[in-house]
Backbone atoms as SQL, in Angstrom:
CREATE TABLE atoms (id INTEGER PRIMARY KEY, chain TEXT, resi INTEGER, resn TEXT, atom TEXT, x REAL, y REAL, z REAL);
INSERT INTO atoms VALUES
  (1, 'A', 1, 'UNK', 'N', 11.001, -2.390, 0.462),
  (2, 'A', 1, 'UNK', 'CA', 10.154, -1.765, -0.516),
  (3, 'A', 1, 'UNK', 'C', 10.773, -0.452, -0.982),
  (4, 'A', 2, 'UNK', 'N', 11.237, 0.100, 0.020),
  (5, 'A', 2, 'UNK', 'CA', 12.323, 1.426, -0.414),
  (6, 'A', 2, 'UNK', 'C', 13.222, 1.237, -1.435),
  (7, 'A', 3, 'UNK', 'N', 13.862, 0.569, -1.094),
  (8, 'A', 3, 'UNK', 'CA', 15.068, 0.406, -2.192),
  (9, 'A', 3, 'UNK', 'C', 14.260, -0.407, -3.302),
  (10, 'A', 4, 'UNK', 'N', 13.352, -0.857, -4.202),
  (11, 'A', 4, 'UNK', 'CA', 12.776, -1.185, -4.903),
  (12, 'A', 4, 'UNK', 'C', 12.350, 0.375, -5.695),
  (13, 'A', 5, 'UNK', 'N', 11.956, 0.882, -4.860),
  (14, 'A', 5, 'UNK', 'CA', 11.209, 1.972, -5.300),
  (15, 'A', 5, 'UNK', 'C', 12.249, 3.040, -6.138),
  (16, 'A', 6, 'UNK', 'N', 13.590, 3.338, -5.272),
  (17, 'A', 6, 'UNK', 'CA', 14.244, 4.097, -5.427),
  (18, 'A', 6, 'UNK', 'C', 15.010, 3.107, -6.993),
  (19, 'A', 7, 'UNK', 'N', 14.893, 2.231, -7.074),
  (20, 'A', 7, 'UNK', 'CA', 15.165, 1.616, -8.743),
  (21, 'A', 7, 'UNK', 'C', 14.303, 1.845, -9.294),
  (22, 'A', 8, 'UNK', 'N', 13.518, 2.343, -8.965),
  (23, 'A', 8, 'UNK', 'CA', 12.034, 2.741, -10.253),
  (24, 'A', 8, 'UNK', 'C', 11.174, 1.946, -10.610),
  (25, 'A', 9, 'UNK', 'N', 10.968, 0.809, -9.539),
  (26, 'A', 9, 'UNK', 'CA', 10.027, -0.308, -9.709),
  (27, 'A', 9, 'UNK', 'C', 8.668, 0.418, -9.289),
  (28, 'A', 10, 'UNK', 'N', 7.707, -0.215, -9.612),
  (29, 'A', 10, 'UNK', 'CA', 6.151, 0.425, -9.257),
  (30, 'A', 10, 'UNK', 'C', 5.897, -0.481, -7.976),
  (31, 'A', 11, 'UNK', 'N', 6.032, 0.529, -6.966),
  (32, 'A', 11, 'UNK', 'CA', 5.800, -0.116, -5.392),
  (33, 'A', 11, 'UNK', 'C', 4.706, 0.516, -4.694),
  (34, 'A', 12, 'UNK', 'N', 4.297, -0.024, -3.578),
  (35, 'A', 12, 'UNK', 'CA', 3.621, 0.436, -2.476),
  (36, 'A', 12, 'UNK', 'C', 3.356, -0.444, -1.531),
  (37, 'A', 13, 'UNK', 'N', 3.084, -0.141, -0.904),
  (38, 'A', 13, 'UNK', 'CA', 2.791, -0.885, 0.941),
  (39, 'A', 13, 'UNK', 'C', 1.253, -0.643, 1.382),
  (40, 'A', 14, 'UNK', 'N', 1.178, -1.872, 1.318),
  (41, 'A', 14, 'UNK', 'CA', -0.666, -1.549, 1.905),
  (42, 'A', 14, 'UNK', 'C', -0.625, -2.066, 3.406),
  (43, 'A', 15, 'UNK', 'N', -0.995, -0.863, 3.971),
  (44, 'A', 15, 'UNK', 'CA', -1.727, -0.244, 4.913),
  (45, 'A', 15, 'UNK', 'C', -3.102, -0.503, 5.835),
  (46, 'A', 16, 'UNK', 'N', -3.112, -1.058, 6.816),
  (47, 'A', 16, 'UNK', 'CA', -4.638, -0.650, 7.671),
  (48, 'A', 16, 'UNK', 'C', -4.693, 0.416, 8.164),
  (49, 'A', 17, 'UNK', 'N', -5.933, 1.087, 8.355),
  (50, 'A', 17, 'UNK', 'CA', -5.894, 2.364, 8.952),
  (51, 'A', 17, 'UNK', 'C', -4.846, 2.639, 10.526),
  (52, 'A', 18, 'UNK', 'N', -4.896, 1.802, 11.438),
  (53, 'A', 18, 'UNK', 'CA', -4.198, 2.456, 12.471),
  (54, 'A', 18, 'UNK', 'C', -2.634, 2.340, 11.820),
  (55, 'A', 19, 'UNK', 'N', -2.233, 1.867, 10.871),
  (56, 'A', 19, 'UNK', 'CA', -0.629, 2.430, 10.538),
  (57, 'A', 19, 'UNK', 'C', -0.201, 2.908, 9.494),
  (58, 'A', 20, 'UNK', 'N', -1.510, 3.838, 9.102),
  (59, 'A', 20, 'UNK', 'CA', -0.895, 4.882, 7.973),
  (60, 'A', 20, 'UNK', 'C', 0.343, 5.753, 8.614),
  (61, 'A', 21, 'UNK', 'N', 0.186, 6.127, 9.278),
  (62, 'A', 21, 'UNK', 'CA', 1.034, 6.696, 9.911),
  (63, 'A', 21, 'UNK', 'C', 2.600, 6.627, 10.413),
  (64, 'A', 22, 'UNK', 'N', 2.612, 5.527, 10.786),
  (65, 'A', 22, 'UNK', 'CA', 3.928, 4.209, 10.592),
  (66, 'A', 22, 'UNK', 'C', 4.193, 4.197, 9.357),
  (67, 'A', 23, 'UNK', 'N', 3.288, 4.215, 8.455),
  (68, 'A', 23, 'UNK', 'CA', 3.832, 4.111, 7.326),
  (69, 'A', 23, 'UNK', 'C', 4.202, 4.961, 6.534),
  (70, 'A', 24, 'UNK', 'N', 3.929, 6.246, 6.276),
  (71, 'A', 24, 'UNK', 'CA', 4.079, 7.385, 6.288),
  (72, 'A', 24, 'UNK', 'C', 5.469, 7.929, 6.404),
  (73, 'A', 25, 'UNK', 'N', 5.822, 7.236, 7.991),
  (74, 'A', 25, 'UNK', 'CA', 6.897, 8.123, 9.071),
  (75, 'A', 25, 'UNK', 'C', 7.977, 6.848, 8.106),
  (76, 'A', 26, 'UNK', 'N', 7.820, 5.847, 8.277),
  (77, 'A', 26, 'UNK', 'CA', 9.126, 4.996, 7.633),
  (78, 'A', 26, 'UNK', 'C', 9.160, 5.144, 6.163),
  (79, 'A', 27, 'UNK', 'N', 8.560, 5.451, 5.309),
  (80, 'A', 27, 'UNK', 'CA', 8.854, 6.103, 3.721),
  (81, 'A', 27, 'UNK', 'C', 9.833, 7.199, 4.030),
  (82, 'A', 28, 'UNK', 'N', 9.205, 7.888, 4.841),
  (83, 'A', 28, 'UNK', 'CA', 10.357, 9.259, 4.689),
  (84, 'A', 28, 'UNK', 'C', 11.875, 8.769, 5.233),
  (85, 'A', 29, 'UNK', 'N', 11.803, 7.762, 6.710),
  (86, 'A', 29, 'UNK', 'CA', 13.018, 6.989, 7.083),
  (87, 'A', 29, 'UNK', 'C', 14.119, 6.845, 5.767),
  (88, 'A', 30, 'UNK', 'N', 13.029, 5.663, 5.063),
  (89, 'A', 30, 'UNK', 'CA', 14.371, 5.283, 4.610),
  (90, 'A', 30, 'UNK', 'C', 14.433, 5.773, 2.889),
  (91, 'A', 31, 'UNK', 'N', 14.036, 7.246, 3.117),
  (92, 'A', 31, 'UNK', 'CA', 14.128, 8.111, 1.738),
  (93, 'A', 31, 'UNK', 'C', 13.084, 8.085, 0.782),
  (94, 'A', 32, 'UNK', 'N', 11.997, 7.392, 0.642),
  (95, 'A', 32, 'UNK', 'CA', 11.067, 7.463, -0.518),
  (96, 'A', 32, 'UNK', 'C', 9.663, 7.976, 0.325),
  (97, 'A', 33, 'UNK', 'N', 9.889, 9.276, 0.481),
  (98, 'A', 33, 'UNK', 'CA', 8.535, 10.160, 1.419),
  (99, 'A', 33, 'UNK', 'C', 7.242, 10.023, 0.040),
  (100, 'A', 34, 'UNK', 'N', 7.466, 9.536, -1.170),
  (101, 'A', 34, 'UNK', 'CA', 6.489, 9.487, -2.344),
  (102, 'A', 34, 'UNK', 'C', 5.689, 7.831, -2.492),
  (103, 'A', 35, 'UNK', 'N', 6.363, 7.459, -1.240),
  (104, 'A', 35, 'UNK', 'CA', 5.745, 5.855, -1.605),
  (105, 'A', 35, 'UNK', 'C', 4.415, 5.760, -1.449),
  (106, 'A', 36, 'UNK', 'N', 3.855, 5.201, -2.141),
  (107, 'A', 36, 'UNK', 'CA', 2.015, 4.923, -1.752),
  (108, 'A', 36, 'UNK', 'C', 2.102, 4.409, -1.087),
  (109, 'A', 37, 'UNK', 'N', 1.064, 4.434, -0.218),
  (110, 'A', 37, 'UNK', 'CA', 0.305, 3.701, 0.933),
  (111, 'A', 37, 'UNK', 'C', -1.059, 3.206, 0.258),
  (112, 'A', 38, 'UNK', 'N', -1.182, 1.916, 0.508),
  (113, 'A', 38, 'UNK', 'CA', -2.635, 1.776, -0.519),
  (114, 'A', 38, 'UNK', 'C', -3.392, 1.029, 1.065),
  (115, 'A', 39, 'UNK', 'N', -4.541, 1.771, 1.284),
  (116, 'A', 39, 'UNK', 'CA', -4.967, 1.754, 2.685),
  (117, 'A', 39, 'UNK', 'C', -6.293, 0.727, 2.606),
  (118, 'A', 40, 'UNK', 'N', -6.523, 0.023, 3.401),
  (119, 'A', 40, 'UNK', 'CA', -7.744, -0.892, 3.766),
  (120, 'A', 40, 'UNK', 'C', -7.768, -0.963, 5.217),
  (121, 'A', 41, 'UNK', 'N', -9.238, -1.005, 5.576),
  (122, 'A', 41, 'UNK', 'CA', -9.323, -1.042, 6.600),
  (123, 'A', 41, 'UNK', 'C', -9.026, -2.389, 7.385),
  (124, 'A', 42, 'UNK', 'N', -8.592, -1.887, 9.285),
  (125, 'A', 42, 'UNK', 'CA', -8.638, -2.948, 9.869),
  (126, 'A', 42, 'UNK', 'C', -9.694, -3.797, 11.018),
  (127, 'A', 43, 'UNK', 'N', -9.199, -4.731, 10.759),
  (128, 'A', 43, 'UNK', 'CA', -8.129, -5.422, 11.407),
  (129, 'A', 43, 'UNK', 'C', -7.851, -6.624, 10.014),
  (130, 'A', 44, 'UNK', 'N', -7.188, -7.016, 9.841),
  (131, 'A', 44, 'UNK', 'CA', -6.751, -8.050, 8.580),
  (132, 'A', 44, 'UNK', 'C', -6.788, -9.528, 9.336),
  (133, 'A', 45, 'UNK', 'N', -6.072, -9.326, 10.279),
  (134, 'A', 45, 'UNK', 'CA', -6.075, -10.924, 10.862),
  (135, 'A', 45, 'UNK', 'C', -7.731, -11.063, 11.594),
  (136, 'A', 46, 'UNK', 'N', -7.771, -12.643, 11.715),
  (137, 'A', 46, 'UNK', 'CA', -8.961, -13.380, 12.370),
  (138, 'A', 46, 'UNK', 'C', -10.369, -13.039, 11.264),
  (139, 'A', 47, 'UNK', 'N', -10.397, -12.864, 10.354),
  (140, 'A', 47, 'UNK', 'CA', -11.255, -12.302, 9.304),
  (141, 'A', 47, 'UNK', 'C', -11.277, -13.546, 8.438),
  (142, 'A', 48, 'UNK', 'N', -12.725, -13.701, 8.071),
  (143, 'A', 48, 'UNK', 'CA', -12.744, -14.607, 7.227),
  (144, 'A', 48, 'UNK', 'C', -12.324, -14.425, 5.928),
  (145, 'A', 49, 'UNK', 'N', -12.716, -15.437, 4.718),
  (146, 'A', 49, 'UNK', 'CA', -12.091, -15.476, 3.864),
  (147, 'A', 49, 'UNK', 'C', -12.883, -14.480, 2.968),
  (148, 'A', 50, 'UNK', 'N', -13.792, -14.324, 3.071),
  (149, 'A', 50, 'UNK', 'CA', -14.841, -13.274, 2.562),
  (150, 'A', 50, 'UNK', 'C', -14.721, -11.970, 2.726),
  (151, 'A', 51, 'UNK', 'N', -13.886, -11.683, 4.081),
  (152, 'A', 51, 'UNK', 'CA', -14.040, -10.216, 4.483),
  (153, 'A', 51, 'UNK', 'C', -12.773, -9.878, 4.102),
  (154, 'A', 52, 'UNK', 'N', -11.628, -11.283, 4.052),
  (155, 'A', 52, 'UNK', 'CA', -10.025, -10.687, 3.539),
  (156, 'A', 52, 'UNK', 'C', -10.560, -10.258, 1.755),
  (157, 'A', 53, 'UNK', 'N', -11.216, -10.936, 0.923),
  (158, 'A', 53, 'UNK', 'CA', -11.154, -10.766, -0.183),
  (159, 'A', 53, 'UNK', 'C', -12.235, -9.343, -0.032),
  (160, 'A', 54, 'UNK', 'N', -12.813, -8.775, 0.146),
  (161, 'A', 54, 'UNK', 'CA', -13.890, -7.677, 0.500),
  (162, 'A', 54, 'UNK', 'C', -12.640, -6.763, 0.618),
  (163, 'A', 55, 'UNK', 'N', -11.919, -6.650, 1.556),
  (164, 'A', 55, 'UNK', 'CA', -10.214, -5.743, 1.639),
  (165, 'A', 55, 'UNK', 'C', -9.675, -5.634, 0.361),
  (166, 'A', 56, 'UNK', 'N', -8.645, -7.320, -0.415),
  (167, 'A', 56, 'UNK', 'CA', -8.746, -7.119, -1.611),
  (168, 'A', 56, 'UNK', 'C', -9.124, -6.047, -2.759),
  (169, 'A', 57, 'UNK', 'N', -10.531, -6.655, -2.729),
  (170, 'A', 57, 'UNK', 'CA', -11.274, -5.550, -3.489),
  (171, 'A', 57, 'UNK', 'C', -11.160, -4.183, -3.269),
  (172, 'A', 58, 'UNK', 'N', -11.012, -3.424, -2.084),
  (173, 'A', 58, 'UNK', 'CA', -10.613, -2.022, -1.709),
  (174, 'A', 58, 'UNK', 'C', -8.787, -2.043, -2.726),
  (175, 'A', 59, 'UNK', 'N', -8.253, -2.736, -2.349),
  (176, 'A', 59, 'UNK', 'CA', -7.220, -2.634, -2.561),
  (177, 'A', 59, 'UNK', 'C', -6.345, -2.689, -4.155),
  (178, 'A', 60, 'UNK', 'N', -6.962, -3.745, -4.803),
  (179, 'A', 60, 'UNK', 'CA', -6.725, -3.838, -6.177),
  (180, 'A', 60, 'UNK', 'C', -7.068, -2.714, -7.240),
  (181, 'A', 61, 'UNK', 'N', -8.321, -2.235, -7.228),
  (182, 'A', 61, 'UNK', 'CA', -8.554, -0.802, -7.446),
  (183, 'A', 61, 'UNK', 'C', -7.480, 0.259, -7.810),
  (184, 'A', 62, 'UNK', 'N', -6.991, 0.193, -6.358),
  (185, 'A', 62, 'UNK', 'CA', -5.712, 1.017, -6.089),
  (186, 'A', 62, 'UNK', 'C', -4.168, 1.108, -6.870),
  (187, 'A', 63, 'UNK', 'N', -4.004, -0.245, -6.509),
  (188, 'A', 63, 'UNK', 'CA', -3.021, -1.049, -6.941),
  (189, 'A', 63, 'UNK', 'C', -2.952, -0.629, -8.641),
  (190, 'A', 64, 'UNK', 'N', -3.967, -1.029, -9.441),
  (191, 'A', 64, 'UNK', 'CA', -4.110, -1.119, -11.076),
  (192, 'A', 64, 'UNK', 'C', -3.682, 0.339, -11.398),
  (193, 'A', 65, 'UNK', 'N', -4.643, 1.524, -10.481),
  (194, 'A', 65, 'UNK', 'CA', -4.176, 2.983, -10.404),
  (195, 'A', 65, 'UNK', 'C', -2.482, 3.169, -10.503),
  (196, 'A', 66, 'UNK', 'N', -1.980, 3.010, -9.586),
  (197, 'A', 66, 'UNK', 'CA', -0.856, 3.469, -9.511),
  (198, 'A', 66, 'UNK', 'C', 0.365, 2.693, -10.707),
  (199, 'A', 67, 'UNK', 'N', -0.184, 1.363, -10.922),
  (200, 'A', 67, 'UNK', 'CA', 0.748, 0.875, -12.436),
  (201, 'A', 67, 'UNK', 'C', 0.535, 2.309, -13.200),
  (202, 'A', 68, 'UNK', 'N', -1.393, 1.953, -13.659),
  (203, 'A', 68, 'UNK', 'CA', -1.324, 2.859, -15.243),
  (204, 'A', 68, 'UNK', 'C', -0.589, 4.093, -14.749),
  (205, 'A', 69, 'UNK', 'N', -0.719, 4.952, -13.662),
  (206, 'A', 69, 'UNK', 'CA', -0.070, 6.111, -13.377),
  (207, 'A', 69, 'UNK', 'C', 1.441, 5.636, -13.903),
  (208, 'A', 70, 'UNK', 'N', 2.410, 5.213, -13.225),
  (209, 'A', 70, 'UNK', 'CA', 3.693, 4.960, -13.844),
  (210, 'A', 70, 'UNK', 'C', 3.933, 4.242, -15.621),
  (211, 'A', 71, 'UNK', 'N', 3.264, 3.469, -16.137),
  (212, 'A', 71, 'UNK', 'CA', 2.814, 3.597, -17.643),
  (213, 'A', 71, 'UNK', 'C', 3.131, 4.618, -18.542),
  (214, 'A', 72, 'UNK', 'N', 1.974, 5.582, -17.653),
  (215, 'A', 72, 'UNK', 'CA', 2.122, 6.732, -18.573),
  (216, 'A', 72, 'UNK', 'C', 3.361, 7.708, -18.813);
């Protein structure tokens, strides 16, 4: 996702809460400390299909944000 980013593609890495942090610490690793983190809560696995799309929904929001941001 780094090297995507660093070409100027519109990226980010979504996130559950216990690895914002992980995620965070490896943006800066491998040079793009500006990468979004687009965060939903966890746990993702063993979740039905209702509660993955309920995440989704947190998430797409986000997602649409950060295109129009680069757009502009």
């Amino acid at each position: 996702m780094s090297e995507l980013r660093k070409r100027g593609l519109v990226t980010a890495v979504i996130v559950s809460d216990p690895f914002i942090k992980l995620g965070t610490t490896q943006s800066k690793v491998f040079g793009t400390p500006d990468l979004p983190l687009v965060k939903i809560a966890h746990p993702l696995g063993g979740l039905s299909l209702e509660q993955v799309e309920g995440r989704a929904l947190v998430a797409v929001p986000q997602l649409v944000k950060l295109i129009k941001e680069h757009m502009q």
